[in-house]
N, C-alpha and C positions, 0 to 999 in steps of 0.2 A: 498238328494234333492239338498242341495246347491252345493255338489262337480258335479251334472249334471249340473246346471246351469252357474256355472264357464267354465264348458266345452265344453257348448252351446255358449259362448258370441266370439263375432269376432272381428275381428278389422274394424277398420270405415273407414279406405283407401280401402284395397286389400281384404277384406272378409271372410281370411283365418280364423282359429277358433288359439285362442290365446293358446298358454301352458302354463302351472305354470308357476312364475317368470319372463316370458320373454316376458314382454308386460308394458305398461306405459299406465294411468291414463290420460285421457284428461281433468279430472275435478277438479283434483287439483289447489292448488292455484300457487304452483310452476311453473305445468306446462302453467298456465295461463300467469303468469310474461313471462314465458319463449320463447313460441311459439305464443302471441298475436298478434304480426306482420305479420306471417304467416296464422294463422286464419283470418284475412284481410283481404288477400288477396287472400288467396282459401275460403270465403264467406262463412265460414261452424260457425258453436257453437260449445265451448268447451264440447263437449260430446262425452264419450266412449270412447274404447280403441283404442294403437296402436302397433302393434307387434315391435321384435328387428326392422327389416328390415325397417319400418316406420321410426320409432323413428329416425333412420341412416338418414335418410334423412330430417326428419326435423333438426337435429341439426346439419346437412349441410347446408340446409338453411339459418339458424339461424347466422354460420359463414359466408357465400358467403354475407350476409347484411352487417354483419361487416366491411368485406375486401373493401363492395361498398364505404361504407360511409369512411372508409379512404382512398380511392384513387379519393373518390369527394372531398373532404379536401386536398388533396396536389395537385391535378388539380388548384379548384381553389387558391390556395396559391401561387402558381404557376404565375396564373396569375397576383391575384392581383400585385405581383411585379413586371410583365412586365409593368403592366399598372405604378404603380409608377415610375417606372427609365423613360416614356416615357412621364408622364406628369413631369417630373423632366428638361426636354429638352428647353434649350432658347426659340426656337419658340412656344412651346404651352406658356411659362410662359408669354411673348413679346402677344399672342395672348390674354389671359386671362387676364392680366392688360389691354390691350387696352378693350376689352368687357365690363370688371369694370367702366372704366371711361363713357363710352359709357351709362349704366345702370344709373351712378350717374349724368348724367348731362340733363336725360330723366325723371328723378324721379321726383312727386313733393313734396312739404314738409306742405301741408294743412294737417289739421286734422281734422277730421269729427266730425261738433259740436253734443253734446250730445242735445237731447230731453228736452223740457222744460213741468214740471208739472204746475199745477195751485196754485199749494203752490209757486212755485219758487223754489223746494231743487231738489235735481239732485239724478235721479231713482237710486237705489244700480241693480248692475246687478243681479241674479237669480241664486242662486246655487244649482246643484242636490243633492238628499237626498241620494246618496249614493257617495263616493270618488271613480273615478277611475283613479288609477296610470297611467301616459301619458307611453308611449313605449320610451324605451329608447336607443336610437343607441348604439350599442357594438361600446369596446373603439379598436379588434382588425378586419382590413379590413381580408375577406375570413372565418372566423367562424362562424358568423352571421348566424341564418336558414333564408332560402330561402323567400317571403312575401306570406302570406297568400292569399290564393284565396278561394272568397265567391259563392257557385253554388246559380245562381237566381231562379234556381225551388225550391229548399229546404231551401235556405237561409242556409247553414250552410257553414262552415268555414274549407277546409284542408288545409294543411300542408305536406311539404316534412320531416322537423323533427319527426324521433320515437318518442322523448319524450320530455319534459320541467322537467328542475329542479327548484326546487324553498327550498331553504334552511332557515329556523328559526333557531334564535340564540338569547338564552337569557343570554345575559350578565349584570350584575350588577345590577339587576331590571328591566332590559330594553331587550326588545323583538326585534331583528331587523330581518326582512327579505330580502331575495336578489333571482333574481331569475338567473340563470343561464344558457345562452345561447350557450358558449364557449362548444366546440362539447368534446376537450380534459378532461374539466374540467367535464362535464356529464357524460363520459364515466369513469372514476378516483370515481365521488360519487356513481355512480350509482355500480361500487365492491364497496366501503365500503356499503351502505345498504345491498346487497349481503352477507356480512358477507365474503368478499373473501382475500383471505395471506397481508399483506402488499408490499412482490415484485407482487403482481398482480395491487397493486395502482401503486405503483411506476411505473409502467411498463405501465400504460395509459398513466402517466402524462409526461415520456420523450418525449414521443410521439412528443413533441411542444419542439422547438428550446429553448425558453427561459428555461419553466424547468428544460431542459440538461442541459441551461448554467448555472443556479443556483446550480444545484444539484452537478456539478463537481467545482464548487466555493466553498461549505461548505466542500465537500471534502477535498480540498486543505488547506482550513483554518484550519482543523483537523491535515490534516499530518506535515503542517508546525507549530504545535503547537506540537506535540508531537516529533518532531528534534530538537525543540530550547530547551527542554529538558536537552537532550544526551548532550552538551557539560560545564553545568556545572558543578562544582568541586566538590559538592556533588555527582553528577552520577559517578562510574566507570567505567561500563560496556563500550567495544569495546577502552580501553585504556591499555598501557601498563604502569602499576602503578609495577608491579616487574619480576623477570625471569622465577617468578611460573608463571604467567601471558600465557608466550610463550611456558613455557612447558604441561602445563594442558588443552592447547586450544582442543575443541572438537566441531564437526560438529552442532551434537545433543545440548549439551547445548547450543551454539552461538543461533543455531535457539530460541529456548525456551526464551533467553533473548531478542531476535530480537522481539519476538511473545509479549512478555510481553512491550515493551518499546513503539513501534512503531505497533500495532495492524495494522491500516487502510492500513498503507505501505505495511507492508508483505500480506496483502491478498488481497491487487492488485497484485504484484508479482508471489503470488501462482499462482491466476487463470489464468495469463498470461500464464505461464510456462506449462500451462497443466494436463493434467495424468500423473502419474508414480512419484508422488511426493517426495516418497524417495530416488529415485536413482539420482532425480537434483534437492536435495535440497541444495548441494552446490552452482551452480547457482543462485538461490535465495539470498542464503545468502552472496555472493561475488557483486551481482547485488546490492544490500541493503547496502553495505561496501562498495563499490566505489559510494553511492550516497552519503552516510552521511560524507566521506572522502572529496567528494568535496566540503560539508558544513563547515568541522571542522578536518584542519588535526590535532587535538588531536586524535581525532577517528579513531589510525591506529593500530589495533591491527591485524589485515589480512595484510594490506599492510608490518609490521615487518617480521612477518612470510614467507611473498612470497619473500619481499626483499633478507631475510637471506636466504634461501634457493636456492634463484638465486644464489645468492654469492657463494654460497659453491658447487655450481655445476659448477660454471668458466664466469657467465655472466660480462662483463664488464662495464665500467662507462658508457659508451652511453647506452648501453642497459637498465640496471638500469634509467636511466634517462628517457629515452622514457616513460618504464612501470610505471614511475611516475607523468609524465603530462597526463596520460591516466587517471589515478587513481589506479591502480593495486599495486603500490608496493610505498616505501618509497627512498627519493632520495640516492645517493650513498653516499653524505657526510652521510647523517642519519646511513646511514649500517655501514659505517668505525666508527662512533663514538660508535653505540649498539654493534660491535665488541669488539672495546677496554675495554669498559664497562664489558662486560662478561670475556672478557679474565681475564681482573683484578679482578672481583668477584672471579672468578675460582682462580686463584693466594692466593689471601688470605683465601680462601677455607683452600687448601693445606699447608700453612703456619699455620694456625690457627691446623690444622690434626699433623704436624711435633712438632709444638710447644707443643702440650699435649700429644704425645708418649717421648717426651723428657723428660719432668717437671716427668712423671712417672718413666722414668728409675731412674731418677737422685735421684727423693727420695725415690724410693725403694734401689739405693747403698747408700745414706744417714742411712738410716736405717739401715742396715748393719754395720756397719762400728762405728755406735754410739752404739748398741748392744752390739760387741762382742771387740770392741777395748777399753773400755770407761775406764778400768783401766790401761791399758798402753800408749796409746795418748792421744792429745786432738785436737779435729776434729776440724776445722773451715771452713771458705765458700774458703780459698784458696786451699783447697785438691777438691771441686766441682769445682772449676776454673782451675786445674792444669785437672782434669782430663777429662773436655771436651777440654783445649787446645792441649793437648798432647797423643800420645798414647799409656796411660797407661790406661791397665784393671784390675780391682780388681779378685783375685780369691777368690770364696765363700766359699771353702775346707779349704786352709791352711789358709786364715786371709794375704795373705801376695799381693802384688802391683807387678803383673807379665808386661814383655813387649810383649805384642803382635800385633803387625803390623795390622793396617787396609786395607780390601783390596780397590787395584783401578782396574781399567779397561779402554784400553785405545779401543777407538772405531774412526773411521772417514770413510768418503764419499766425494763419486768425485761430484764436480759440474760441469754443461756446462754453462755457461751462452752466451745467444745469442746477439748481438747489433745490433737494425736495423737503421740506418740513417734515417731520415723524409725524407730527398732529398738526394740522391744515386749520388754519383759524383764518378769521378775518384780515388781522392783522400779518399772518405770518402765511406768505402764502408761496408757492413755487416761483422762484427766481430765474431769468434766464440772461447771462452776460456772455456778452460780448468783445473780444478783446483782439490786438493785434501785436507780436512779438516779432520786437527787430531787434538782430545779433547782425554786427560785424565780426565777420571770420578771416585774420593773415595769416596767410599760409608763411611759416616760420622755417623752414627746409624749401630750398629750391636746389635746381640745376639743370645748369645750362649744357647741351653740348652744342660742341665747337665743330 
């Protein structure tokens, strides 16, 4: 019986007979809040249903309102600021002082004596028994709703505003209310009542210039508070504190500490950049390095990297310099000094490597030699001083101090070197030489196996 009666009911626009699921309640409270402007205005009662196809157009409707009432809102905003920059003009201001004076020197200044009783005390004026709050001019020109107009046959009151807000707040014991005219700021409470996202508030409230202007102020005061950060001595990150530093740099972690240090930056950044996040997110993170670079060149752990790498590709000092007042790279003095720096790391690397295969041969022949000689000589440190000066090798066989020659190698190469004169004269003109270099090289460390 009920599932014919479900099958029976129609829709209250177009007639048609509703199907399972695909049809909306007109009696709801939801759709009450939602379609009452519209029911207004087509003069019907919230009753009965409406199919998909309805429903589509009421909440067409429902938007084509919306869109009205903010492009009535920047109409008039619009205006209002013509009208200010033209009442801003000498001549009306020249016109409206004269008026002024014109008013005050027309006015009189008597005061209407009060009523005299039979006692002699002066009547209290009459107050109604109920308070009612005077209207109060909105403090912004252009948001204001429109003034009411009262119809004389019904005596009632419309209005071009949808709605009035009016907001209760008890704070501290105390009850305050406020009622809320500003079109921006009803549309902003009226999602929180809603229950709707927080970017759907946010997203009324830009709407209005000032908002914007605040909302990218607190912005700013975030991002500039989490860069003043990054440069002190407790922070590491995006500095070159050792050479692990420049060898371990990796795309993936830099972002991660990027994301960790400076959150609000990087994800202006992201969203800038687009889709396809992984394939430029070195942009990102280069874009992020030349900003905080122009903060604090401690902050160059990109710019070493690109420097060096120029370098060793053949860029020269101008070039290097350009890419350093752009913020891309560090200057060319910077690169010749973290050159020499590494070089000499690398130096005593290798020194430190030679020094401890030597210390080991020498007292592995020490050992030898104190073993099997210890009752026919007696060792001291001048046989380990004779026999790194000199070249003599021990043999491990007979016990006995053979001569065997160390090998050398002699190697060399031609050089060109070219000379270009600044200024080309007769006299002074491009040079081209020619040369050839020969190094004899002894290999000073041998060993033999046996």
């Amino acid at each position: 019986m009920a599932t014919n009666m479900q099958a029976d009911k129609k829709c209250t626009f177009c007639l048609t007979t509703l199907k399972p699921k695909y049809y909306r309640s007109l009696e709801y409270l939801t759709s009450v809040n939602q379609y009452s402007v519209v029911f207004n205005e087509l003069r019907i009662k919230n009753q009965g249903a409406a199919c998909g196809l309805c429903t589509n157009k009421l909440n067409r409707i429902v938007k084509l309102n919306a869109d009205e009432t903010s492009i009535i809102f920047k109409i008039q905003k619009e205006k209002n600021d013509l009208i200010k920059v033209l009442s801003e003009m000498p001549g009306l201001k020249a016109m409206h002082a004269a008026e002024q004076q014109l008013s005050r020197s027309c006015s009189t200044n008597k005061k209407r004596p009060l009523p005299r009783t039979p006692t002699g005390a002066t009547p209290k004026s009459k107050r109604p028994l109920f308070f009612t709050p005077s209207k109060r001019p909105s403090s912004s020109p252009g948001k204001t709703c429109p003034k009411q107009v009262a119809d004389q046959s019904t005596q009632t009151v419309h209005t071009q505003c949808d709605f009035h807000v009016k907001v209760d707040v008890k704070y501290k014991g105390k009850e305050r209310s406020r009622i809320i005219k500003d079109i921006v700021q009803q549309t902003a409470l009226k999602a929180i009542l809603n229950n709707k996202s927080e970017i759907t508030v946010i997203k009324h409230l830009v709407k209005d210039q000032t908002f914007k202007n605040a909302l990218i102020q607190t912005l700013s005061k975030d991002i500039e508070f989490e860069v003043s950060q990054l440069p002190k001595r407790r922070e590491t990150a995006l500095k070159v504190v050792s050479i692990q530093d420049l060898l371990t740099f990796d795309w993936g972690s830099q972002a991660e500490i990027l994301q960790q240090k400076i959150p609000t930056l990087m994800s202006i950044l992201k969203s800038s950049i687009g889709d396809n996040l992984n394939s430029r997110l070195p942009y990102v993170i280069v874009g992020a390095s030349v900003i905080l670079y122009g903060r604090c060149q401690q902050l160059n752990l990109l710019q070493y990297i690109i420097g060096l790498t120029l370098d060793r590709c053949g860029l020269n000092k101008e070039g290097l310099n350009i890419l350093h007042d752009i913020g891309l790279s560090v200057s060319y003095t910077s690169v010749h000094n973290k050159r020499k720096s590494l070089v000499k790391q690398h130096e005593d690397n290798l020194n430190s490597v030679v020094r401890k295969y030597v210390s080991a041969k020498i007292s592995e022949h020490e050992n030898v030699i104190v073993g099997d000689c210890q009752s026919n000589m007696n060792i001291d440190g001048d046989i380990i001083q004779n026999e790194r000066d000199s070249n003599v090798n021990i043999d491990r066989d007979n016990d006995v101090n053979t001569f065997i020659p160390k090998p050398f190698e002699i190697i060399g190469d031609n050089l060109d070197v070219c000379i270009a004169p600044t200024r080309m004269t007769m006299k002074k003109q491009r040079q081209s030489l020619h040369r050839f270099l020969t190094m004899v090289k002894q290999k000073r460390i041998t060993y033999h196996d046996d």
